[in-house]
C-alpha positions as CSV (number, residue, x, y, z in Angstrom):
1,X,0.0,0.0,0.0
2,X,1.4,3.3,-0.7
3,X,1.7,5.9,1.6
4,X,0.6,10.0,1.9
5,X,4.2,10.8,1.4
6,X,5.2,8.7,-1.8
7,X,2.1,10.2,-3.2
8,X,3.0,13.8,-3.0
9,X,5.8,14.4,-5.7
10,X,6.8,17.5,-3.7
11,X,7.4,18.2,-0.1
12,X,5.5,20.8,1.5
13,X,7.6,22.5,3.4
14,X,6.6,26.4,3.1
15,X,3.4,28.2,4.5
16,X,1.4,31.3,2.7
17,X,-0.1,33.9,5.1
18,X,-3.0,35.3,3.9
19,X,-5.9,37.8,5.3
20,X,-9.4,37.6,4.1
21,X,-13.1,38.5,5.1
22,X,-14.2,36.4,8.1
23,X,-17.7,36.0,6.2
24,X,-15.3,34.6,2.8
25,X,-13.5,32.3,4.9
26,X,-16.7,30.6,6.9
27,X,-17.8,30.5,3.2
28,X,-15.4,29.2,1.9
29,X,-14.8,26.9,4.5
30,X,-18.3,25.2,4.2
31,X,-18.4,25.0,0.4
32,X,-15.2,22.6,0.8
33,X,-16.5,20.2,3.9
34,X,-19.8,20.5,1.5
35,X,-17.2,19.4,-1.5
36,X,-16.0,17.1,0.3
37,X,-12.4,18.9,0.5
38,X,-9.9,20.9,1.9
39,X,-9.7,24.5,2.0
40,X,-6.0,23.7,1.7
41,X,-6.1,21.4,-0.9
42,X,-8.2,24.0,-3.1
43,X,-5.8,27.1,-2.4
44,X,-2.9,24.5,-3.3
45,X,-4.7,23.5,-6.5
46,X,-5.3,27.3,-7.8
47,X,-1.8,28.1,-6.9
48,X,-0.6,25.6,-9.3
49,X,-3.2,26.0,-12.0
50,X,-2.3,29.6,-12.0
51,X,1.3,29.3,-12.2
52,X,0.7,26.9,-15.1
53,X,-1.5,28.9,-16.8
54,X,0.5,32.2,-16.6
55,X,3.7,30.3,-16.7
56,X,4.9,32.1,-20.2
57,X,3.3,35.1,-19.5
58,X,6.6,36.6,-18.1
């Protein structure tokens, strides 16, 4: 069986700080447990879609 770390390619090792609305957060929040996922995961997910899609855009 494999395990959580030989599944992640990449070591996460770094943290990003962020402020937002109290009302966004709660919202966003819920519409992940309701997604049945993790606010983490999500953020982690746009990050890299959004470095890939603006990749060559420098």
């Amino acid at each position: 069986m494999k395990t959580k770390e030989k599944n992640n390619k990449k070591k996460k090792n770094s943290q990003l700080i962020i402020r937002i609305n109290d009302e966004e957060r709660a919202q966003f929040i819920d519409l992940c447990e309701t997604l049945d996922t993790s606010a983490a995961r999500e953020i982690r997910r746009f990050i890299r879609d959004f470095v890939n899609e603006n990749h060559n855009n420098k």
